[in-house]
C-alpha positions as semicolon CSV with decimal commas, in nm:
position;residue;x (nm);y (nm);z (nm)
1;X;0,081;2,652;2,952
2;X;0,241;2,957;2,698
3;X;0,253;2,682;2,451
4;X;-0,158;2,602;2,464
5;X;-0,200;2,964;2,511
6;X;-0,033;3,081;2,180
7;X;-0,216;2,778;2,016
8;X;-0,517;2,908;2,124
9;X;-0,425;3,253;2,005
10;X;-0,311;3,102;1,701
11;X;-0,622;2,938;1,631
12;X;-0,862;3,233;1,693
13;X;-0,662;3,446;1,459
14;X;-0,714;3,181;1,161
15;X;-1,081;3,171;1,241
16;X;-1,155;3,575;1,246
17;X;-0,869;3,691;0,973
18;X;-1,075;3,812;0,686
19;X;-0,964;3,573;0,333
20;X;-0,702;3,700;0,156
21;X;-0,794;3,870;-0,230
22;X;-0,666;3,591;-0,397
23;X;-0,894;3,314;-0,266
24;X;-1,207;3,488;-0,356
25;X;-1,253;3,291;-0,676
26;X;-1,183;2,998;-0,470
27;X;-1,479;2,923;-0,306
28;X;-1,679;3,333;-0,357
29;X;-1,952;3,281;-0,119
30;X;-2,194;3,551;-0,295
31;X;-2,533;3,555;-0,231
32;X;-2,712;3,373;-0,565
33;X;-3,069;3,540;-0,655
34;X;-3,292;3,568;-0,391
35;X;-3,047;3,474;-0,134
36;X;-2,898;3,850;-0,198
37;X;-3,240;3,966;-0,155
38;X;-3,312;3,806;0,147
39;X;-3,046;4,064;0,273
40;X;-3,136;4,389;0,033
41;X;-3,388;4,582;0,021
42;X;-3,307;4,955;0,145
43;X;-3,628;5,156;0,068
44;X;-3,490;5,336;-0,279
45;X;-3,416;4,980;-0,426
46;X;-3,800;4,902;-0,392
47;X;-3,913;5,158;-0,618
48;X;-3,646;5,065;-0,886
49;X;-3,751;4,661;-0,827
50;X;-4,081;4,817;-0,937
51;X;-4,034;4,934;-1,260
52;X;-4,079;4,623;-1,426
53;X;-3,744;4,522;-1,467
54;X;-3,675;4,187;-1,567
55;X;-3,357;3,923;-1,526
56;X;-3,300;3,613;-1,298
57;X;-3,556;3,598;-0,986
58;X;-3,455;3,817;-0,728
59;X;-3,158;3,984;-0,953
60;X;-3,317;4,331;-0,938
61;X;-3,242;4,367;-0,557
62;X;-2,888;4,228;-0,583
63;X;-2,809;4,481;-0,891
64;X;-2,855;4,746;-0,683
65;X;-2,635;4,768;-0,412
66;X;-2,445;5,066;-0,507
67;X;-2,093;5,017;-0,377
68;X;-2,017;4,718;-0,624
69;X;-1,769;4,531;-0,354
70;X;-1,836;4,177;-0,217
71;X;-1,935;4,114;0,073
72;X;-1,737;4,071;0,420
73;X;-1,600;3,695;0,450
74;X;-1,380;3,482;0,631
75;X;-1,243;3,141;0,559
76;X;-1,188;2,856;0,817
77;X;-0,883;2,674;0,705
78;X;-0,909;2,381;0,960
79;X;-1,294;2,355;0,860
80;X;-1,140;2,264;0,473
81;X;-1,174;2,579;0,325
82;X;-1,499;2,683;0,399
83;X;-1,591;3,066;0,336
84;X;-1,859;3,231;0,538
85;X;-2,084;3,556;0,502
86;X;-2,219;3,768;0,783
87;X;-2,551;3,960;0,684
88;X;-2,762;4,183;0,926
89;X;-3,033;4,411;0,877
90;X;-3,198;4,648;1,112
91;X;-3,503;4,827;0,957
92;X;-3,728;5,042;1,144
93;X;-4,044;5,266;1,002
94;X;-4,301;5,482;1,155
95;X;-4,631;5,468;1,019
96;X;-4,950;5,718;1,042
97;X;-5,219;5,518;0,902
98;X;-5,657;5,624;0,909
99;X;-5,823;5,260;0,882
100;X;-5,871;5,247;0,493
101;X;-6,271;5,350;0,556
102;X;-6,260;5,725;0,498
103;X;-6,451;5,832;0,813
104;X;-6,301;5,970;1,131
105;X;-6,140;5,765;1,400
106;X;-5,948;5,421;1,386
107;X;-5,637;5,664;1,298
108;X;-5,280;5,469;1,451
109;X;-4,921;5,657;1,474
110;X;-4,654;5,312;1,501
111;X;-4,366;5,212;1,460
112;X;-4,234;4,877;1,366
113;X;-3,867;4,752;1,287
114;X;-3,745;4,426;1,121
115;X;-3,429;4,302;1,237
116;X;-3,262;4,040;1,074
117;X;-2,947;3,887;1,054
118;X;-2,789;3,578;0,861
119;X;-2,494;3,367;0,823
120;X;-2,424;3,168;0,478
121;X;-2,167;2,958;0,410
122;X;-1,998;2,798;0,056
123;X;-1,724;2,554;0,029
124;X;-1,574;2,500;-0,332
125;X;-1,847;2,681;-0,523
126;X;-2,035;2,293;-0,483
127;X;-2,218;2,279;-0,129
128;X;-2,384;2,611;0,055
129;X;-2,637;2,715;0,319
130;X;-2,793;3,004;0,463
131;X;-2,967;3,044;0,817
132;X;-3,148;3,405;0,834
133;X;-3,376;3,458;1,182
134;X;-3,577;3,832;1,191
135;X;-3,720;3,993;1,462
136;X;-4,062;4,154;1,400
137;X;-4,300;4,357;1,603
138;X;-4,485;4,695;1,631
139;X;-4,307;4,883;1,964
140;X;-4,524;4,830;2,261
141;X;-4,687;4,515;2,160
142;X;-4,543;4,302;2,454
143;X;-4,755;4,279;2,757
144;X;-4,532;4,369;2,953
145;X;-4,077;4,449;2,899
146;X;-4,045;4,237;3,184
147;X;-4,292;3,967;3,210
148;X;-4,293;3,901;2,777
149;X;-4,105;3,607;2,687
150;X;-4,330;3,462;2,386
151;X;-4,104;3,649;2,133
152;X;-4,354;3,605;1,908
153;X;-4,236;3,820;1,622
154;X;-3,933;3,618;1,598
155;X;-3,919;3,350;1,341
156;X;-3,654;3,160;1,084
157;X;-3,660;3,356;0,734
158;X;-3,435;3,178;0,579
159;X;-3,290;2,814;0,623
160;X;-3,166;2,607;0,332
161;X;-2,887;2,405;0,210
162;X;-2,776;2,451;-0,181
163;X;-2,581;2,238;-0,408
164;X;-2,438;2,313;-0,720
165;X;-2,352;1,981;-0,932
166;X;-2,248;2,228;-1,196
167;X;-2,136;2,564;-1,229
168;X;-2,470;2,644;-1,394
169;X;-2,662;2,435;-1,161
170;X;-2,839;2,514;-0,853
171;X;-3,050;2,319;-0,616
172;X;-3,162;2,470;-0,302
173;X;-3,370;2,237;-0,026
174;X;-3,555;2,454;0,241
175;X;-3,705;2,794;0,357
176;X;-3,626;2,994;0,095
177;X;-3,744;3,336;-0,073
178;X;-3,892;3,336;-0,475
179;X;-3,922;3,601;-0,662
180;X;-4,037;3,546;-1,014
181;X;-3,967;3,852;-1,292
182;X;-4,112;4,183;-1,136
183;X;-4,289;3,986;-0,880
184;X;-4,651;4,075;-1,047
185;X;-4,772;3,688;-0,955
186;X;-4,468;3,592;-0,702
187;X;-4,281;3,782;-0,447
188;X;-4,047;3,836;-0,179
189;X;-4,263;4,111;-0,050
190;X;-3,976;4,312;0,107
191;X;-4,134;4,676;0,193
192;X;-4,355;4,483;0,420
193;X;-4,149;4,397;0,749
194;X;-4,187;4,019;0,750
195;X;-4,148;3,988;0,396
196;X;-4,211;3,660;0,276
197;X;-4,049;3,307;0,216
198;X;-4,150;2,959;0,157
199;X;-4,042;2,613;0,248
200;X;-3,954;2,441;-0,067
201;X;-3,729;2,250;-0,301
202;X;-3,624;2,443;-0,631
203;X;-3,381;2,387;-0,892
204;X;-3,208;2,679;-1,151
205;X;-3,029;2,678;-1,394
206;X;-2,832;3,005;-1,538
207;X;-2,596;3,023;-1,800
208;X;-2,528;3,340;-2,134
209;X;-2,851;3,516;-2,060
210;X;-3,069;3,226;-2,020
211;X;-3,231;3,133;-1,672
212;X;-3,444;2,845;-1,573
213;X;-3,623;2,816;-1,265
214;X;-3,840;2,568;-1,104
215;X;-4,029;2,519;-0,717
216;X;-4,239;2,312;-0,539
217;X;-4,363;2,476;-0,187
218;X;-4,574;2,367;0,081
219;X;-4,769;2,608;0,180
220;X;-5,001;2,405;0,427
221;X;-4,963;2,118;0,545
222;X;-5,263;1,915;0,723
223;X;-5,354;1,864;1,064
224;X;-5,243;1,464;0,982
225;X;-4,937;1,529;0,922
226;X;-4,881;1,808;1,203
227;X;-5,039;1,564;1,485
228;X;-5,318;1,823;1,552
229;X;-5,664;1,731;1,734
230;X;-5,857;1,568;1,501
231;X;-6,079;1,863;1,533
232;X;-5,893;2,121;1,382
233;X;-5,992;2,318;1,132
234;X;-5,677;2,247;0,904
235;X;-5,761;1,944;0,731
236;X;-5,571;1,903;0,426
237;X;-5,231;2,021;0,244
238;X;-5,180;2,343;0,029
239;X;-4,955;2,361;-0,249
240;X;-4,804;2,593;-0,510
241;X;-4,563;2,487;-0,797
242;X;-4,405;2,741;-1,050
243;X;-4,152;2,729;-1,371
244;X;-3,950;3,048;-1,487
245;X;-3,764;3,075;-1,844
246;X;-3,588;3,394;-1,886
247;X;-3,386;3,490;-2,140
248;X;-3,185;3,852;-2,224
249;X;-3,214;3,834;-2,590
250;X;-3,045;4,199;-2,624
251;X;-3,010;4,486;-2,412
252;X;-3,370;4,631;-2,609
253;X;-3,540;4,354;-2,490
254;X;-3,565;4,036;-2,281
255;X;-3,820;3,796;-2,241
256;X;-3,939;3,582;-1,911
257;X;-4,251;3,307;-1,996
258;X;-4,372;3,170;-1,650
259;X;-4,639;2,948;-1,505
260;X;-4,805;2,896;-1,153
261;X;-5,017;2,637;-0,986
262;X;-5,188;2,636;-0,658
263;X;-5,365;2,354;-0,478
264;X;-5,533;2,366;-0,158
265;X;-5,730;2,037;-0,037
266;X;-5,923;2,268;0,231
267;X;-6,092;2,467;-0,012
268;X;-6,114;2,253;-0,329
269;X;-5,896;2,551;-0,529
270;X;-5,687;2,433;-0,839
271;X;-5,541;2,747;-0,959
272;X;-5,325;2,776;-1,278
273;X;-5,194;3,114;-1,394
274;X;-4,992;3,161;-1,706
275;X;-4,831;3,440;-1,876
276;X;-4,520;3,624;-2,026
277;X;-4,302;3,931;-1,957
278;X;-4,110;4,181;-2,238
279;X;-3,898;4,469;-2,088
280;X;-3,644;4,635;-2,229
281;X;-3,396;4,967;-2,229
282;X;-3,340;5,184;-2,572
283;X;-3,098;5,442;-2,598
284;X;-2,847;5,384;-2,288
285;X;-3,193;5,358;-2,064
286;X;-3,316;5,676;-2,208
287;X;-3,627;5,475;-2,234
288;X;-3,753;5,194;-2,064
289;X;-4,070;4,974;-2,150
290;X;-4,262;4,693;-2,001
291;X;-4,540;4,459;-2,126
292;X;-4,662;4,189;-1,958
293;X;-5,012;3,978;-1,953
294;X;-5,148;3,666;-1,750
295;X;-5,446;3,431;-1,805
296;X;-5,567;3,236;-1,511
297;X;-5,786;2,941;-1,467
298;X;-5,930;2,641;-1,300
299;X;-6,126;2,580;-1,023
300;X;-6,181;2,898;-0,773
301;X;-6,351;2,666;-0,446
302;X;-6,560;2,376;-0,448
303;X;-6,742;2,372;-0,828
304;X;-6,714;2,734;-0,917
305;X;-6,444;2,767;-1,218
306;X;-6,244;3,019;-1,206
307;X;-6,101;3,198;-1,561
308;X;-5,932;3,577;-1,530
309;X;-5,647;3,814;-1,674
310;X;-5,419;4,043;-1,652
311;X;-5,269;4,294;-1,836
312;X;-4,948;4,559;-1,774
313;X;-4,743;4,842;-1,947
314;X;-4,514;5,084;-1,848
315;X;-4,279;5,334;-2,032
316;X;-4,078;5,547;-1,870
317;X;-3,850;5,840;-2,060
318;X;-3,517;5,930;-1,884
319;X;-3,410;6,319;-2,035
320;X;-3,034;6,306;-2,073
321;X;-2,990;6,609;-1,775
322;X;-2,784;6,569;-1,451
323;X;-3,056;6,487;-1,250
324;X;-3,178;6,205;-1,468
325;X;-3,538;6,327;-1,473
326;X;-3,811;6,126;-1,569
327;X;-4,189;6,075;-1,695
328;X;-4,355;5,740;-1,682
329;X;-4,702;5,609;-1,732
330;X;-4,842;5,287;-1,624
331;X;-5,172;5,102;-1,716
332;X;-5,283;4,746;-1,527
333;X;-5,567;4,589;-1,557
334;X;-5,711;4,310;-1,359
335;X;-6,014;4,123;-1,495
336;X;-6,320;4,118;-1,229
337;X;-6,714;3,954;-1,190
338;X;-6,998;4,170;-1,333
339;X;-7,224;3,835;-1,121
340;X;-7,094;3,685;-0,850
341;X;-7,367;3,495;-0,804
342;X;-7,310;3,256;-1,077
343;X;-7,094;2,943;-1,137
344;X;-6,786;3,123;-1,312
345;X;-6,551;3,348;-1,112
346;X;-6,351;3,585;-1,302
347;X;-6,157;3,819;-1,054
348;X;-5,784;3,783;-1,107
349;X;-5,593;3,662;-0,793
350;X;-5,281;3,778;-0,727
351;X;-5,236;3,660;-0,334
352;X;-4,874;3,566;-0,355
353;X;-4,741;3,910;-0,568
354;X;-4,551;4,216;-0,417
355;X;-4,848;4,455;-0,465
356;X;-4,733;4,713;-0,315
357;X;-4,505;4,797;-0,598
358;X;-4,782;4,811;-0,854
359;X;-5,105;4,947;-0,672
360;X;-5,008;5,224;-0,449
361;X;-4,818;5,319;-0,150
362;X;-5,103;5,319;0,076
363;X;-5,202;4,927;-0,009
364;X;-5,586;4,941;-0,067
365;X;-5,546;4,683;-0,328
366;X;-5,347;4,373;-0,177
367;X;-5,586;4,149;-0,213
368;X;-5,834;4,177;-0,539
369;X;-6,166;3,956;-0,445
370;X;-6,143;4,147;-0,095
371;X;-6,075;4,511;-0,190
372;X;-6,225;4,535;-0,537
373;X;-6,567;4,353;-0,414
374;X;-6,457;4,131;-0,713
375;X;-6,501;4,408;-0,965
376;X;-6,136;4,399;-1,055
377;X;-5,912;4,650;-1,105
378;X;-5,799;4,935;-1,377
379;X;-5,534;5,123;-1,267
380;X;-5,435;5,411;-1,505
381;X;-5,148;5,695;-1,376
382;X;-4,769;5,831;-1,428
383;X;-4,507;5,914;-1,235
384;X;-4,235;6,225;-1,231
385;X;-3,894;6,181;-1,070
386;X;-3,569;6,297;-1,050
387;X;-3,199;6,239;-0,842
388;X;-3,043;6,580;-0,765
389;X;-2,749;6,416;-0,591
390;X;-2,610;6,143;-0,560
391;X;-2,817;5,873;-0,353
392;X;-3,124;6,104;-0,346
393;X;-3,405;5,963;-0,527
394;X;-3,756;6,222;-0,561
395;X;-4,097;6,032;-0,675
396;X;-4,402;6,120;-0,760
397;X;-4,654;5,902;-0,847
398;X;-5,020;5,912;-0,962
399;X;-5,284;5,599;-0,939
400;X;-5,660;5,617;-1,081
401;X;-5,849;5,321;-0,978
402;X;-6,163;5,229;-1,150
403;X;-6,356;4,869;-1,151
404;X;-6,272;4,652;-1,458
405;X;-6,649;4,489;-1,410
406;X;-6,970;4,698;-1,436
407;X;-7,269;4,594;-1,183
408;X;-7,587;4,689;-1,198
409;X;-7,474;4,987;-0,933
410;X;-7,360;5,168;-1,227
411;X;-7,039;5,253;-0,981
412;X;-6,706;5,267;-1,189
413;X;-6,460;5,440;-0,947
414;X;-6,221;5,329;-0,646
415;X;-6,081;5,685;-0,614
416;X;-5,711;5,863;-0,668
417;X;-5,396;5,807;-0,525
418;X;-5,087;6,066;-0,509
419;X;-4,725;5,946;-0,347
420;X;-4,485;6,171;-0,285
421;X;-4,171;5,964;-0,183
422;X;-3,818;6,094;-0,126
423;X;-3,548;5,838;-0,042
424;X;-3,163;5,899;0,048
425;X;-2,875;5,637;0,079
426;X;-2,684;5,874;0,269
427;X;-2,411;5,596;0,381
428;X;-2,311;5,250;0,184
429;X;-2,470;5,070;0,455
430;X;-2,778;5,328;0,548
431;X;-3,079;5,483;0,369
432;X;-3,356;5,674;0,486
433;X;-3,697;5,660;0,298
434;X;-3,996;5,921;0,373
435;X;-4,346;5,912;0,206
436;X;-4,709;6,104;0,211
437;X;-5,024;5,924;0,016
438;X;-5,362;6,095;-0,012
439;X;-5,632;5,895;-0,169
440;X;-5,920;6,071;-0,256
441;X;-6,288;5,826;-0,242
442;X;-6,457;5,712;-0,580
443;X;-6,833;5,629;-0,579
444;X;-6,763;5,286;-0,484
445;X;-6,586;5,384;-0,154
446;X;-6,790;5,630;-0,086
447;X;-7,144;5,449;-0,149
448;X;-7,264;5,345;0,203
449;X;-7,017;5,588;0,410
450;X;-7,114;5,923;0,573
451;X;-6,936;6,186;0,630
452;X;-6,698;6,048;0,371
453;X;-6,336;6,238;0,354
454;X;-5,996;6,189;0,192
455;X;-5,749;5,935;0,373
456;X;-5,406;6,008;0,464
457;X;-5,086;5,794;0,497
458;X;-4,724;5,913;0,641
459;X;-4,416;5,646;0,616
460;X;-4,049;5,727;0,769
461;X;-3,806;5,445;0,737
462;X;-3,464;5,396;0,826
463;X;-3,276;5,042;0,628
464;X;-2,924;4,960;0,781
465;X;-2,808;4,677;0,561
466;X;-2,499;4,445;0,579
């Protein structure tokens, strides 16, 4: 009996003693892209991700975890050599919203929390996998703490097996976040507390400032091949396909050329977007620019073409002071439909971006035929900031939204937007992010409203990441 007892003992102290230093080139088990982002995002990073940086897809989020030191591990000896990676997240934000319509009423005080937590695995840098579940729900939701057991905010993330043929070489098979670039046309969406993934097969390549990305996702698939009632209003397969090529030519500039395409057999929509990224830091990041523009085309729904743009720029000056102050200025524009009624649709669509990095705290503009009416967008503004001490970051930004298309109306004006953000890593592991939007009405979202008055938004968010 002592004999199986210290064998047993033996055994479970293999299993949970952490790897020693000198295996961690072994078989590192780092997250790879978007795999470290499934596990990022603390509320200062998202503002950062925003400014149009540029590198391998989901790179900005894994860049900035302060602390610079891998992550915990263990290896398994009798499981060959295998090195695993806990991750965990527990994210939880109140929110004081006023129903986007600028009258009284439909105001909600809520909070909601995402909690998430992962396991990954690597053996010999050549086979991986990650399995991420989350948790996500508004408090008070369930009917009842007692009698709820749908758990219906809690779903698989992540789930996905990679294999690396070559050190330069990744293929990854499964649910999976993409982020492409800046995530202007494709993104993880991480502020919002489901964020977003997709179940697909994808292949990169990354080697002296050059990557290469590919993906093929389902988005849909039909009510054949789900065994639904013949009935059912999903009838056909969705699908989306994208290429990256990014390369870091110098630290003044990099370059990232891209290309999306959507299909969805419900609709009839064959959507094909195209476009290319320059970004780059002069002067040891004293200043920072961005340019990036898209052309989109092909068939909108059913015979109605579909042909669109967009267009981006942002420079941002960093004075060489202790708090790193800085002024920035933005313009995006977003093409839109001066007639709807005819056979051409010319709103850009950008359904599958991160738009709340681009277009305002308080999300009026997520979706651009929806929000804009199909008028498109111009979005024209700046932004101050400053970090006083360490791990404090102070924001404030300024959005004027105007309608790229003129009607016969003769409106031209969404309204103005002012964020005032303050965020504060105040542990490695533990931020704390607090925000206040005002946006005051236009013509446009005042035309039909009485009583019309400005519409406030409050944010307080608290990111424990492991």
């Amino acid at each position: 009996m002592r004999v199986h007892i210290r064998a047993l003992a033996l055994a479970c102290a293999a299993l949970l003693a952490p790897a020693p230093a000198a295996a961690a080139g072994a078989a590192a088990p780092e997250p790879r892209g978007d795999e470290a982002a499934g596990n990022a995002g603390s509320p200062e990073d998202e503002d950062e991700a925003a400014e149009a940086s540029t590198g391998a897809p989901g790179q900005e989020r894994a860049e900035d975890d302060e602390a610079g030191e891998e992550p915990a591990s263990w290896d398994v000896p009798w499981l060959g050599g295998i090195r695993f990676v806990p991750q965990a997240q527990y994210r939880i934000r109140y929110r004081h919203e006023e129903g986007h319509d600028f009258t009284e009423g439909r105001v909600s005080d809520t909070l909601r929390h995402r909690a998430r937590v992962g396991l990954s695995a690597m053996w010999a840098d050549r086979v991986g996998a990650l399995f991420q579940i989350q948790d996500v729900r508004t408090f008070g939701e369930e009917s009842s703490p007692l009698g709820d057991y749908s758990a219906g905010g809690l779903d698989v993330h992540q789930a996905y097996a990679s294999l690396l043929p070559l050190a330069e070489v990744e293929l990854r098979l499964g649910r999976q976040e993409i982020a492409f670039e800046n995530e202007r046309l494709l993104g993880a969406a991480d502020w919002n507390e489901p964020g977003r993934s997709f179940d697909a097969l994808r292949a990169r390549y990354e080697a002296r400032g050059l990557w290469v990305d590919a993906f093929y996702a389902k988005l849909r698939e039909g009510a054949a091949g789900l065994g639904l009632a013949p009935g059912s209003s999903v009838a056909g397969d969705q699908h989306l396909m994208g290429a990256l090529v990014h390369y870091e030519i110098m630290a003044e500039l990099s370059s990232g050329i891209m290309a999306l395409g959507e299909r969805d057999q419900v609709t009839g929509k064959r959507l094909y977007s195209v476009g290319a990224v320059l970004a780059g830091d002069v002067g040891k990041k004293l200043f920072h620019y961005s340019a990036e523009g898209y052309y989109q085309f092909g068939k909108a729904y059913g015979d109605i073409s579909h042909s669109a743009f967009l267009a981006a720029a942002t420079a941002r000056v960093t004075l060489p002071l202790a708090a790193d102050p800085y002024l920035e200025a933005h313009a995006d524009m977003l093409s839109g439909d001066a007639d709807p009624g005819d056979r051409l649709d010319r709103t850009f669509e950008v359904s599958l971006a991160t738009n709340h990095k681009f277009f305002g705290e308080m999300d009026f503009f997520t979706d651009m035929e929806r929000d804009t009416g199909e008028r498109g967008l111009r979005d024209v503004g700046g932004a101050l900031g400053a970090s006083p001490v360490d791990g404090l970051d102070l924001r404030a930004a300024y959005h004027f939204f105007q309608a790229m298309a003129s009607r016969p109306d003769e409106l031209t004006d969404f309204g103005h937007e002012l964020d005032i953000k303050a965020a504060y890593r105040f542990w490695e592991h533990a931020s704390v992010a607090a925000l206040y939007g005002v946006f005051f009405p236009g013509d446009i979202k005042k035309a039909g409203v009485p009583d019309v008055r400005p519409e406030h938004f409050v944010y307080a968010t608290l990111d424990v990441v492991f």
